[in-house]
N, C-alpha and C positions, 0 to 999 in steps of 0.2 A: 373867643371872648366877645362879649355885647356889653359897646358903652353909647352913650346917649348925648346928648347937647340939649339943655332945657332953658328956659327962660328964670332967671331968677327973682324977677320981681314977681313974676306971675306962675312960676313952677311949672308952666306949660313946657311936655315934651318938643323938642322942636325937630329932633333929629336923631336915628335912631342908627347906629354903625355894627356891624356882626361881621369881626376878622378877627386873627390868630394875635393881632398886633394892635397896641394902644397907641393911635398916633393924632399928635395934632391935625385938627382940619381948622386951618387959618380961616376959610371963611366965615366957618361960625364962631372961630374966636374975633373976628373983624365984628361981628355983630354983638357981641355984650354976651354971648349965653355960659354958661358954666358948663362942663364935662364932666361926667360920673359913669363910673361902673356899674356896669349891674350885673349882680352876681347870679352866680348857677340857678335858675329854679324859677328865675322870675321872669317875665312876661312884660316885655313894654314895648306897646308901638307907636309910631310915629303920630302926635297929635289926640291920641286916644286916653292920654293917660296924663296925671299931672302929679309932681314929686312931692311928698307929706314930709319926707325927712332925708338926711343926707350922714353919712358917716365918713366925718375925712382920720385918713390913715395914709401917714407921711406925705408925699406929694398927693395922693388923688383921694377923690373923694367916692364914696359905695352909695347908693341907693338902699336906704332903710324901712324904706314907705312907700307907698304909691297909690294912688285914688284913680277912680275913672275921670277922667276930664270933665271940666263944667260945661266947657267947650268942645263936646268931639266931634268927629270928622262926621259930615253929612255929605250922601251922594251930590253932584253937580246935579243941577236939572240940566235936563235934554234942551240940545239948542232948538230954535225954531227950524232949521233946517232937519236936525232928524225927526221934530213930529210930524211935517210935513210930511219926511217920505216913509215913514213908519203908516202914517193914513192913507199915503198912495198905494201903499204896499196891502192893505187891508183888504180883505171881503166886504162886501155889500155890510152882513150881519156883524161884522165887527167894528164897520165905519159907523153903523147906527148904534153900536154899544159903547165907539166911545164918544160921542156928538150926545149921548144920553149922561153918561159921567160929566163929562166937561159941563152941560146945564145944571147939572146936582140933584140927575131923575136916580140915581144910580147911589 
């Protein structure tokens, strides 16, 4: 079973759970987010996705909708320590190809 934790005022995914078992995770009930199921077939990941609609059935609620996030996850940029040793690590020919990019010859 895959249930999720989202933000309700902003429908943003926050948290995405894949076990055999529905169980409270107090901390992100501690934070304001809602809990819903997501049923067989559907695809949601963490931060990627934002919920359109909701179908509540007795105590829990189902996932009816879903959009790609307005918000999705973007890679971290590299700390200044790995470009550093990413260019130590370089060739001659690849330190002048990226010294060319970083000017905007490239």
């Amino acid at each position: 079973m895959e249930y999720i934790y989202y933000d309700p005022i902003t429908k943003q995914v926050e948290a995405v759970f894949n076990t055999p078992f529905l169980a409270v995770q107090s901390a992100w009930d501690a934070k304001g987010l809602q809990r819903a199921i997501v049923p067989d077939g559907m695809v949601l990941k963490t931060r990627d996705f934002k919920i359109d609609s909701v179908v509540t059935s007795g105590e829990n609620e189902f996932v009816e909708m879903y959009s790609v996030s307005v918000n999705p996850v973007t890679e971290p940029e590299p700390s200044h320590e790995d470009i550093k040793e990413t260019y130590r690590l370089a060739s001659a020919d690849e330190k002048q190809a990226m010294i060319a990019e970083r000017m905007g010859f490239i």
